[in-house]
N, CA, C and O atoms as a MOPAC input file, in Angstrom:
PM7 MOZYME 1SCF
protein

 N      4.34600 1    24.94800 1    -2.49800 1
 C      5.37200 1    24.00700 1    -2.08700 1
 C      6.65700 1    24.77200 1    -1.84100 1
 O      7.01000 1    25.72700 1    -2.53300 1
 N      7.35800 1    24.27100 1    -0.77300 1
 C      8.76900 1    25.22700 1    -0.30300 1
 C      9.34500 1    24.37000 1    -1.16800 1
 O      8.92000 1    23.32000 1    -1.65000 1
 N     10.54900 1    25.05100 1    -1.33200 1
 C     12.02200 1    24.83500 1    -2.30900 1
 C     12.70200 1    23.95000 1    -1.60900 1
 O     13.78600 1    23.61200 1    -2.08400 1
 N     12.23900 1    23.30100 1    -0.23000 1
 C     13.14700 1    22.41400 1     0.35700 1
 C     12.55500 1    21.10000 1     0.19900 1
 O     13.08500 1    20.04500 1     0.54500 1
 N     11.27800 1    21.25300 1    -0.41600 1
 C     10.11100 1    19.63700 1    -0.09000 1
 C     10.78100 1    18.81500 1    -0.76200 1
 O     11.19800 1    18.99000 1    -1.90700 1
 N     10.97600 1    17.51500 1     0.17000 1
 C     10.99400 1    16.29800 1    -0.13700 1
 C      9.69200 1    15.66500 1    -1.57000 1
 O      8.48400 1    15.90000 1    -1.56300 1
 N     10.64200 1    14.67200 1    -2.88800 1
 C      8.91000 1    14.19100 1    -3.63700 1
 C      8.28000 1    13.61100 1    -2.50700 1
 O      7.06200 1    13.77900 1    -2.45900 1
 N      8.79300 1    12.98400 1    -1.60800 1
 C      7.22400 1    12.35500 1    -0.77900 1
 C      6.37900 1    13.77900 1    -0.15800 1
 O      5.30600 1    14.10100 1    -0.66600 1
 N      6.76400 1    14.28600 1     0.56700 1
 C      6.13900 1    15.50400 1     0.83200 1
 C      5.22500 1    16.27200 1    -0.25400 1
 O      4.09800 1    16.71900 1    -0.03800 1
 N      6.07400 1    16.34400 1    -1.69000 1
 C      5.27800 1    16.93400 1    -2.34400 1
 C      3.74400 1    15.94900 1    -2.98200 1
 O      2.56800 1    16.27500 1    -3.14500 1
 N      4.44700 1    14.75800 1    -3.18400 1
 C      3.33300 1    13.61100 1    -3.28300 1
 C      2.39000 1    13.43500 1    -2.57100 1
 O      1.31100 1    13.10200 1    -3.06000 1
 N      2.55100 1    13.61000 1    -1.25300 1
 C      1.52800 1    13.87700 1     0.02100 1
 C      0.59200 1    14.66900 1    -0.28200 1
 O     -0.57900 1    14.50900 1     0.06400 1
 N      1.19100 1    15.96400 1    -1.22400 1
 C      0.61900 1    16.82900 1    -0.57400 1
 C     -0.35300 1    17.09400 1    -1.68900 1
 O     -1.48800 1    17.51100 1    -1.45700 1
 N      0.13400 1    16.82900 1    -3.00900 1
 C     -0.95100 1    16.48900 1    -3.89200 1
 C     -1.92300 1    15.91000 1    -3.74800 1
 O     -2.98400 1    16.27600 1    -4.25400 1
 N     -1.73800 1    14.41500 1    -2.70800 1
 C     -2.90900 1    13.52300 1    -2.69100 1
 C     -3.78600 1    14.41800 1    -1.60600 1
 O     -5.01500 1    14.45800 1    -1.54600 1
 N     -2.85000 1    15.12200 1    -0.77000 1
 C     -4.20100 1    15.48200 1    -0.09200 1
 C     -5.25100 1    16.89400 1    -0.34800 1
 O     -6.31800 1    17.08100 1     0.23700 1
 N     -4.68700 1    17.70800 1    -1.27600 1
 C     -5.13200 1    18.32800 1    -2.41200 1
 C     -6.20500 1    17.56700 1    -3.27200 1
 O     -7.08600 1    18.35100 1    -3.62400 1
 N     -6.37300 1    16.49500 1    -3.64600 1
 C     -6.71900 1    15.72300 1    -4.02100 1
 C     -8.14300 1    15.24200 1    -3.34300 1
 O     -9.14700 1    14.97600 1    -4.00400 1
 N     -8.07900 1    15.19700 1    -2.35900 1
 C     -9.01300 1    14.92800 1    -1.05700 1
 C     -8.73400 1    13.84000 1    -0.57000 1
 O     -9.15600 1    13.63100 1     0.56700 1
 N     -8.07000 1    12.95800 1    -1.13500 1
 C     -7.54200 1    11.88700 1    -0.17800 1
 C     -6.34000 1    12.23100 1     1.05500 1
 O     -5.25100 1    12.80500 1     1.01600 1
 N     -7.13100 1    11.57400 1     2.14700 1
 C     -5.76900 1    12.07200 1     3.02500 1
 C     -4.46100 1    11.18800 1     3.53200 1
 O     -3.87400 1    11.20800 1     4.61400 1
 N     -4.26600 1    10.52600 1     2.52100 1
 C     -3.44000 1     9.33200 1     2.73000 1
 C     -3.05000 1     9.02400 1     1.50800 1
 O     -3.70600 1     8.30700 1     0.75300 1
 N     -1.41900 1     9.80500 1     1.09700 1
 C     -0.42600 1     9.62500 1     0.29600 1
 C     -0.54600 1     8.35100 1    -0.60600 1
 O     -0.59000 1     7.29700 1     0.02900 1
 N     -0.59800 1     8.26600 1    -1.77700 1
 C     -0.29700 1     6.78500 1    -2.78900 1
 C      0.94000 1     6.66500 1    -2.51000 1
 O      1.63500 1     7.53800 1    -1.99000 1
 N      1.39100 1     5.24100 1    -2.94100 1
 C      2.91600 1     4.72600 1    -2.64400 1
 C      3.77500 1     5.37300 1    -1.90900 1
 O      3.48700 1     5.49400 1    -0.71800 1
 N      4.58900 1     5.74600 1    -2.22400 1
 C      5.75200 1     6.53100 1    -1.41800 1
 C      7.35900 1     5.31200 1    -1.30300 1
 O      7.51000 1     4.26000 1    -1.92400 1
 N      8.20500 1     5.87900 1    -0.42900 1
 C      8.98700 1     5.44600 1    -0.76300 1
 C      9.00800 1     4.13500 1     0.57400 1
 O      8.35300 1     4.22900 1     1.61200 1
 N      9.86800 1     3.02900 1     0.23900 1
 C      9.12300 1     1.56100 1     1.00100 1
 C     10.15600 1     1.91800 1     2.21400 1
 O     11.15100 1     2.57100 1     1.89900 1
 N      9.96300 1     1.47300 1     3.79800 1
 C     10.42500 1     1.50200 1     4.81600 1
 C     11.01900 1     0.19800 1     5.27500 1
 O     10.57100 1    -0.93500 1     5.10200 1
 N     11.97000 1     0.52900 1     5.81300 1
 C     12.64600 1    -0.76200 1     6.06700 1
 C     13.17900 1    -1.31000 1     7.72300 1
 O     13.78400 1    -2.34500 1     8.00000 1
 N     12.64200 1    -0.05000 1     8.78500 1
 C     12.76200 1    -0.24200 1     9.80700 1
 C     11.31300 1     0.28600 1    10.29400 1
 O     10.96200 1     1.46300 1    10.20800 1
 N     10.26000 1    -1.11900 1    10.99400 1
 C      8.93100 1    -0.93300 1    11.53900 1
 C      8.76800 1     0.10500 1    12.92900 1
 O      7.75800 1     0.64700 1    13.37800 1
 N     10.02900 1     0.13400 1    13.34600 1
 C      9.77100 1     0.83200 1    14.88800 1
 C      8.74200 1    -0.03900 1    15.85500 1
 O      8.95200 1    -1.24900 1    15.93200 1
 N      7.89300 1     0.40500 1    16.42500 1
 C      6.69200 1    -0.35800 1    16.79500 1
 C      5.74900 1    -0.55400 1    16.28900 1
 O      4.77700 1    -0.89500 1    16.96300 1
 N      5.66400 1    -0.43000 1    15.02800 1
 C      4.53400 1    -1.01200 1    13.96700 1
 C      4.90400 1    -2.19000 1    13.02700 1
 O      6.00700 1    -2.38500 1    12.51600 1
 N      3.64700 1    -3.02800 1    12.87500 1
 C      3.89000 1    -3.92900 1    11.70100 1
 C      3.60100 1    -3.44200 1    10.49300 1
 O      2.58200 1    -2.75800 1    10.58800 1
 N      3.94000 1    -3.46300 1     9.59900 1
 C      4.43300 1    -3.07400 1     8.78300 1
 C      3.74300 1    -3.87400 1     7.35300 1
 O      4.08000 1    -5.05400 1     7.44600 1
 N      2.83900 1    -3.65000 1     5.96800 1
 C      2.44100 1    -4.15500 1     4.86100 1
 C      2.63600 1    -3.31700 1     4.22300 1
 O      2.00100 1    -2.26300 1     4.22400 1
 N      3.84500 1    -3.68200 1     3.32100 1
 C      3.79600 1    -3.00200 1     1.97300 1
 C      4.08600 1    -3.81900 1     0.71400 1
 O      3.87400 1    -5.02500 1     0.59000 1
 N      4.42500 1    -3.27600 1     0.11000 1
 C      4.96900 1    -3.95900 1    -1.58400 1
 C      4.61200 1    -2.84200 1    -2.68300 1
 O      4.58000 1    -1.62100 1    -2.83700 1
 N      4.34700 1    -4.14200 1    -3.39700 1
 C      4.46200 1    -3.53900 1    -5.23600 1
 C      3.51800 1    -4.14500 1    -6.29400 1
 O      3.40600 1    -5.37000 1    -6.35100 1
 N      2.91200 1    -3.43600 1    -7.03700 1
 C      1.60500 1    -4.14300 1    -7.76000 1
 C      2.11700 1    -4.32200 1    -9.13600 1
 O      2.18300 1    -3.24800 1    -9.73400 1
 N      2.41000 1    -5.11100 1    -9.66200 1
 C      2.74100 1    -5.42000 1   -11.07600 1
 C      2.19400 1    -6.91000 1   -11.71000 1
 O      2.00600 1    -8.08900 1   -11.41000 1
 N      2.08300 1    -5.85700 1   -12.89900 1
 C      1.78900 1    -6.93700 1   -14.24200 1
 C      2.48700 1    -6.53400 1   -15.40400 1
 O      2.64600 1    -5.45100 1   -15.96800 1
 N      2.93300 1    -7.92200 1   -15.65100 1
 C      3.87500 1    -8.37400 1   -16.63700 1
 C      5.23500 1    -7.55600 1   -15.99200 1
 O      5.86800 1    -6.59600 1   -16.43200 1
 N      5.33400 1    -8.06000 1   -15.22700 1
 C      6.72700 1    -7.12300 1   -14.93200 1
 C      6.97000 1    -5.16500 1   -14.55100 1
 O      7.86900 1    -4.49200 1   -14.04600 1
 N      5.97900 1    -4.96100 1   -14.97800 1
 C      5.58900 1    -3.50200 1   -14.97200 1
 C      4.96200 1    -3.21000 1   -13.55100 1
 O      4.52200 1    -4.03100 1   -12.74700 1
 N      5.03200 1    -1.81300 1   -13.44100 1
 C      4.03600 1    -1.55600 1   -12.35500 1
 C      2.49100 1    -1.34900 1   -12.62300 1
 O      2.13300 1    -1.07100 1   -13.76700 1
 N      1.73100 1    -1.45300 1   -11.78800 1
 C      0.25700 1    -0.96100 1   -11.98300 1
 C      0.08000 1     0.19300 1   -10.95900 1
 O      0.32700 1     0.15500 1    -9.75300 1
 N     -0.43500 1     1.29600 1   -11.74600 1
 C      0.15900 1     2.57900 1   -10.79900 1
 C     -1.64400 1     2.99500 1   -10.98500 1
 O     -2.00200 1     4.13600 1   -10.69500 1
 N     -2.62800 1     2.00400 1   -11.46300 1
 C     -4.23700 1     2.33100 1   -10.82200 1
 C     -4.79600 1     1.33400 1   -10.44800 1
 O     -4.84600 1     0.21900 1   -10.96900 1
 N     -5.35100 1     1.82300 1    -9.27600 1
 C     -5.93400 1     0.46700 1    -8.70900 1
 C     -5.68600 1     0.99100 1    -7.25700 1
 O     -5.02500 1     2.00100 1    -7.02000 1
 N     -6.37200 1     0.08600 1    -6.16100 1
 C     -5.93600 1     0.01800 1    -4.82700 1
 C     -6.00500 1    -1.22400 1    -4.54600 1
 O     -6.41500 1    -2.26600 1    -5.05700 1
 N     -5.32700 1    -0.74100 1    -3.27300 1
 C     -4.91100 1    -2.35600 1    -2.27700 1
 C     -5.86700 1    -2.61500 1    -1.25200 1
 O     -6.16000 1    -1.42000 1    -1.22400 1
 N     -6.60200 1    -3.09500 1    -0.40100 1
 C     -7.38200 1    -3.35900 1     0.69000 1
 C     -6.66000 1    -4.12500 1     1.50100 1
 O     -5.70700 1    -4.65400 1     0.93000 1
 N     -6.80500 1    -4.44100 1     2.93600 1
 C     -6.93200 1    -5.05000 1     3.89900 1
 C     -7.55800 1    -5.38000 1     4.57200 1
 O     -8.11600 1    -4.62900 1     5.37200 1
 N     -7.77300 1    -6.98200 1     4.52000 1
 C     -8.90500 1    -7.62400 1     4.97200 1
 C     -8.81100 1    -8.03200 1     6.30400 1
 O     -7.62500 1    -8.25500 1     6.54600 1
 N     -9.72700 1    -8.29000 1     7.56700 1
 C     -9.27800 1    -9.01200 1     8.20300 1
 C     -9.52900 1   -10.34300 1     8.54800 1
 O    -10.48500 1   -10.78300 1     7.90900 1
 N     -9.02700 1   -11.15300 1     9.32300 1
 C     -8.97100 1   -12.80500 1     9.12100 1
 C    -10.53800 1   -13.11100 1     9.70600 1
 O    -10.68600 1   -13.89500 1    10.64400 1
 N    -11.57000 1   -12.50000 1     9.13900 1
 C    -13.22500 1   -12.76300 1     9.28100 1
 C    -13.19900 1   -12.35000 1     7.16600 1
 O    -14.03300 1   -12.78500 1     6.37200 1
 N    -12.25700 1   -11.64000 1     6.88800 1
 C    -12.56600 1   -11.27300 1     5.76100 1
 C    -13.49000 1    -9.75100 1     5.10600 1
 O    -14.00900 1    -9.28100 1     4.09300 1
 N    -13.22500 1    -9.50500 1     6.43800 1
 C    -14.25700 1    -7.89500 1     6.68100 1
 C    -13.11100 1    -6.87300 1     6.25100 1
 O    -11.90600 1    -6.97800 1     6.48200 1
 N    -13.88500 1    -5.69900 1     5.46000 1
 C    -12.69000 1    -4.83400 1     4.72700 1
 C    -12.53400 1    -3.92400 1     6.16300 1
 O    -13.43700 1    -3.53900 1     6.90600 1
 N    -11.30400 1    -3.75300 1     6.26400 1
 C    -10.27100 1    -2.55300 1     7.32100 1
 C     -9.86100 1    -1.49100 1     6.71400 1
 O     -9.77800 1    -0.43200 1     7.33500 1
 N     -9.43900 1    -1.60800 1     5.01900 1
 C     -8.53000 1    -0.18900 1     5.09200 1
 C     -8.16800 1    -0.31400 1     3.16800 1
 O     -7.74300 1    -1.23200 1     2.46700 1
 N     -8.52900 1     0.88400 1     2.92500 1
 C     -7.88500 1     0.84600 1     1.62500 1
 C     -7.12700 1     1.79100 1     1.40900 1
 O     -7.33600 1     2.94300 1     1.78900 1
 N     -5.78600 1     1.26100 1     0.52900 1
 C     -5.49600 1     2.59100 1    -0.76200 1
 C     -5.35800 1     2.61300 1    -1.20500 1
 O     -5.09300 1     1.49300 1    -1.64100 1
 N     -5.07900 1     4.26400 1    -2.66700 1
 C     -4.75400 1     3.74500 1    -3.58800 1
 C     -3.58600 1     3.29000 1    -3.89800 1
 O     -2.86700 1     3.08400 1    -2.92000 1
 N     -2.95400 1     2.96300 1    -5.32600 1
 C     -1.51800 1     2.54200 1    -5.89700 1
 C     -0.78200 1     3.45600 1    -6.22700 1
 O     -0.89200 1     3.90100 1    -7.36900 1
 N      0.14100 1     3.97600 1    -5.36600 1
 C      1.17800 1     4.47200 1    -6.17200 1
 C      1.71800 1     4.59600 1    -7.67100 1
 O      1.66000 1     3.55200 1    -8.31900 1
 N      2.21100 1     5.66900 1    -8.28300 1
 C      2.40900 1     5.49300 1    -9.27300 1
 C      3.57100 1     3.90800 1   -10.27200 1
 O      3.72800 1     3.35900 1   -11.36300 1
 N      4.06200 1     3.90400 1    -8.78600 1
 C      5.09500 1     2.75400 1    -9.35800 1
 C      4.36300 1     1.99400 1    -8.51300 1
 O      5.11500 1     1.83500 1    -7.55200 1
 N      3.32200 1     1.41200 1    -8.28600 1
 C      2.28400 1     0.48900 1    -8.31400 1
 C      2.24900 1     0.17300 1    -6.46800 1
 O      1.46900 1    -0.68300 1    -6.05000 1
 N      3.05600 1     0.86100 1    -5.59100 1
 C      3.32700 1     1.04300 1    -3.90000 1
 C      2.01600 1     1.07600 1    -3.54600 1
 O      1.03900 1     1.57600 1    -4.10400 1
 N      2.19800 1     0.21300 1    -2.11200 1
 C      1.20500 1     0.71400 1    -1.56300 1
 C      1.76600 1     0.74400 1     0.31100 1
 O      2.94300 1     0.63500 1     0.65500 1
 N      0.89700 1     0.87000 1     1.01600 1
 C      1.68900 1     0.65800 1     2.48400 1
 C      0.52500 1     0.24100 1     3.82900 1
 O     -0.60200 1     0.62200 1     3.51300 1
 N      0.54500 1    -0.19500 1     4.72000 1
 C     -0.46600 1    -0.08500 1     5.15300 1
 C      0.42100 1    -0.45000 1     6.71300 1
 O      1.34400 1    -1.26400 1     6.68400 1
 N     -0.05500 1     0.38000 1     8.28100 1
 C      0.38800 1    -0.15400 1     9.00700 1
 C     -1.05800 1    -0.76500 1    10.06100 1
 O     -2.13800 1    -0.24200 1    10.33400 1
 N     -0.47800 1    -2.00000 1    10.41600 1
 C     -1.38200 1    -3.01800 1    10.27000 1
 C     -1.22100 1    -3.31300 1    11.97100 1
 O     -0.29200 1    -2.72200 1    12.52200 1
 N     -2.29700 1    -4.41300 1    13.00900 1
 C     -2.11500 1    -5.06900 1    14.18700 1
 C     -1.42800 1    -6.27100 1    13.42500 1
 O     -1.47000 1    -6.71600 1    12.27800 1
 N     -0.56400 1    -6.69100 1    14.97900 1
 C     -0.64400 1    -8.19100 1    14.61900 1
 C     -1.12700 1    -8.88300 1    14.12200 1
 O     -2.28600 1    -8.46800 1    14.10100 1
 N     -1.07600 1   -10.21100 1    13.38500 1
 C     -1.92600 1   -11.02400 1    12.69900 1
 C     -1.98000 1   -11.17100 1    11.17400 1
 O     -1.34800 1   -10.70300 1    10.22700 1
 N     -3.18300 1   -12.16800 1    11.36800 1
 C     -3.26000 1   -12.50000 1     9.80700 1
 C     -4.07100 1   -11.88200 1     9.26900 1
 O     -5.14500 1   -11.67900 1     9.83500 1
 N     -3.79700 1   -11.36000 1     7.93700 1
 C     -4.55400 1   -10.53800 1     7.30200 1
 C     -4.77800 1   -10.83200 1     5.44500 1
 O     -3.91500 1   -11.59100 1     5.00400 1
 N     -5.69900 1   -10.37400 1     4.49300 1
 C     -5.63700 1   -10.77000 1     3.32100 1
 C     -5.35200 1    -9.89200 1     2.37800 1
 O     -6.48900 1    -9.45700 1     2.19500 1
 N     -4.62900 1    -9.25900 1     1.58300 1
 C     -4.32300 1    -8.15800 1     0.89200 1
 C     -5.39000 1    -8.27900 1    -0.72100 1
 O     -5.22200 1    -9.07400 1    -1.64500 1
 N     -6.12100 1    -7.53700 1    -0.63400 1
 C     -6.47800 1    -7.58700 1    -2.09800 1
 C     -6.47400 1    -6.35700 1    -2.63500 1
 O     -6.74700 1    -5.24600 1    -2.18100 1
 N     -5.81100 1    -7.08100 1    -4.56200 1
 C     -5.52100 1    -5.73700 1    -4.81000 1
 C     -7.06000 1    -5.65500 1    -6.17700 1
 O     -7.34200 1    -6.55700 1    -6.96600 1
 N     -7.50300 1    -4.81500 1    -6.09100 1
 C     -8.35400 1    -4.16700 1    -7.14400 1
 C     -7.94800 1    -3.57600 1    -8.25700 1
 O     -7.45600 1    -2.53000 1    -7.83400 1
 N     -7.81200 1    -3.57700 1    -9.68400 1
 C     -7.22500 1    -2.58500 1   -10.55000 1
 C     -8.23500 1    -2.47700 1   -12.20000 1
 O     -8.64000 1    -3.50400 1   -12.74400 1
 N     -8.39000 1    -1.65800 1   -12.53900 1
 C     -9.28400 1    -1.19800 1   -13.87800 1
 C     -9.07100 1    -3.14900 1   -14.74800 1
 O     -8.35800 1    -4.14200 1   -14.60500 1
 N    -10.05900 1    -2.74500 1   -15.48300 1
 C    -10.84000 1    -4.45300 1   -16.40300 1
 C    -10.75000 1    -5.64800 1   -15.38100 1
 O     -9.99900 1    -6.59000 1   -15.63500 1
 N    -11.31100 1    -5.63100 1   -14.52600 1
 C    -11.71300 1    -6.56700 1   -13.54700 1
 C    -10.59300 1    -7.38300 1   -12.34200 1
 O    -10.81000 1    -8.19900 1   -11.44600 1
 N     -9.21500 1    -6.63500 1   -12.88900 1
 C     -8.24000 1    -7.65900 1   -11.98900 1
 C     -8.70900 1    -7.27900 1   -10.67400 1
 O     -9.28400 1    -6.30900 1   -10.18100 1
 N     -8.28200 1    -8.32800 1   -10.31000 1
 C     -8.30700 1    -8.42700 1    -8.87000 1
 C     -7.52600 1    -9.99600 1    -8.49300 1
 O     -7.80300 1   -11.08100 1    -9.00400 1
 N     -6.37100 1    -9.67800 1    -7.33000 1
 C     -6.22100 1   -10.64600 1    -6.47100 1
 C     -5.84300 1   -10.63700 1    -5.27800 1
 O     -5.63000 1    -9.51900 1    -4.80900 1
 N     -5.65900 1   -11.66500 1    -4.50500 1
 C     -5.48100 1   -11.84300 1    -3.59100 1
 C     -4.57600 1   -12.41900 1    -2.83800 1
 O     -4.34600 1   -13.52500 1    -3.32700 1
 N     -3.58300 1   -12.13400 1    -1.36200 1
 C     -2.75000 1   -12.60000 1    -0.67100 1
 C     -2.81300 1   -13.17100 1     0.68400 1
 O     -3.70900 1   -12.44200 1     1.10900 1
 N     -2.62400 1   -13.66600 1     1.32500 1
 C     -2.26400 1   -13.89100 1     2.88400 1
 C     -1.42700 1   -13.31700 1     3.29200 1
 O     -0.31400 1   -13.50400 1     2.80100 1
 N     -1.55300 1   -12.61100 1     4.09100 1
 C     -0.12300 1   -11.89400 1     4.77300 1
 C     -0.13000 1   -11.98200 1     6.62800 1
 O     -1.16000 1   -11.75200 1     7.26100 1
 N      0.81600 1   -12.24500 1     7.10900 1
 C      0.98900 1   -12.08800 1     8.88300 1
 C      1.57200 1   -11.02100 1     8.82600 1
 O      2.59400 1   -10.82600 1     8.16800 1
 N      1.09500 1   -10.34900 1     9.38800 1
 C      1.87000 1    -9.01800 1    10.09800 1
 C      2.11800 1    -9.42500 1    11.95300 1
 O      1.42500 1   -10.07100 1    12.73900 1
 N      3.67900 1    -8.55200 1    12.13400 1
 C      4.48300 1    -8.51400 1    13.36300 1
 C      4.58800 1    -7.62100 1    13.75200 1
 O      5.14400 1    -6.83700 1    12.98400 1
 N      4.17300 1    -7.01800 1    15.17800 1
 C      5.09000 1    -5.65300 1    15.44500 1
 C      6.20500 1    -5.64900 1    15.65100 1
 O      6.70000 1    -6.37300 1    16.51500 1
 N      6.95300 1    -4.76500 1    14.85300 1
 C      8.66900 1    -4.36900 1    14.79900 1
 C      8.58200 1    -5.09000 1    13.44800 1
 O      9.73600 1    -5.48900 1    13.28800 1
 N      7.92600 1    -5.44800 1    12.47800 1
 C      8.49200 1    -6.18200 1    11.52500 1
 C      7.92000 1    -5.01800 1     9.82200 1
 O      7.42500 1    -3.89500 1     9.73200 1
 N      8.35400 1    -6.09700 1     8.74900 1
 C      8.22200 1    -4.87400 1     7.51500 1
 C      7.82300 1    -6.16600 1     6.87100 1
 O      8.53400 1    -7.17000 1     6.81900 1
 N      6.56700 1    -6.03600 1     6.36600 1
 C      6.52100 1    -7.39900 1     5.53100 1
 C      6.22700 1    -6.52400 1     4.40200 1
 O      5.57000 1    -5.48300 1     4.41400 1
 N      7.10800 1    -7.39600 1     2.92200 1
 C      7.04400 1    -6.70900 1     1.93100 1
 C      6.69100 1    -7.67000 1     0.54600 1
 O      7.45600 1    -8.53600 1     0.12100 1
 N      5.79000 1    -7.43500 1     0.13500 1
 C      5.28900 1    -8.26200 1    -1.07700 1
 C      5.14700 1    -7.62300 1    -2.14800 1
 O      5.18100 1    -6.40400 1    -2.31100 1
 N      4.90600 1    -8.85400 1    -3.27300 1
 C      5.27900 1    -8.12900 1    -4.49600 1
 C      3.91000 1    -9.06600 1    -5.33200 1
 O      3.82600 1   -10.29300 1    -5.38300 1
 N      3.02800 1    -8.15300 1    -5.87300 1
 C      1.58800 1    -9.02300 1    -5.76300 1
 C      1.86800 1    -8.75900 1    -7.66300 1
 O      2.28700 1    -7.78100 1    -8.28000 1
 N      1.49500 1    -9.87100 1    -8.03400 1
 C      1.40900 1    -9.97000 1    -9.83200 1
 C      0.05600 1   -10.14000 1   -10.11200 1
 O     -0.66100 1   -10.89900 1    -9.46100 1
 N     -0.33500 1    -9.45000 1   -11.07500 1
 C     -2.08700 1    -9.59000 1   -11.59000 1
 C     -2.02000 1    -9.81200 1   -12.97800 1
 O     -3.05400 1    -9.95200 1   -13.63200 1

């Protein structure tokens, strides 16, 4: 790692060390550009849940895309238009579930409790 890396960079670069090639959480974006935009935050009891992943379903309910949770429980996903279902997975059986629309140019940001 250079002496100049950004933590996301270095976080990146762990995960992809890791063999995953797609960073956990990171830090949340607030301008989509030409993408729509799914992110948030996974918590229980107020806390984060920093194991587990998020999925994206699409409106047939067919899985598109997973990842994992960030340590402060982030996740991100850039998404098409439309409606989509967020489920989050995490260790002793949680699991739930959201509705979400995604926009291009937009940042939709949720905050999912398990």
């Amino acid at each position: 790692m250079s002496a100049d890396a950004s933590p996301a960079q270095t976080a990146g670069t762990q995960a992809a060390a890791a063999g995953c090639g797609a960073p956990a959480g990171g830090a949340a974006l607030t301008d989509a550009g030409n993408q729509a935009v799914v992110q948030g935050l996974v918590t229980k009891d107020g806390s984060p849940v920093g194991t587990g992943y998020a999925r994206l379903l699409n409106s047939d309910g067919e899985f598109v895309a997973e990842v994992p949770l960030g340590e402060d429980g982030g996740f991100r996903f850039f998404a098409a238009s439309g409606s989509w279902t967020l489920r989050v997975l995490a260790p002793g059986g949680v699991r739930a579930e959201q509705a979400v629309a995604a926009a291009t140019g937009k940042v939709v940001n949720l905050e999912v409790a398990v």
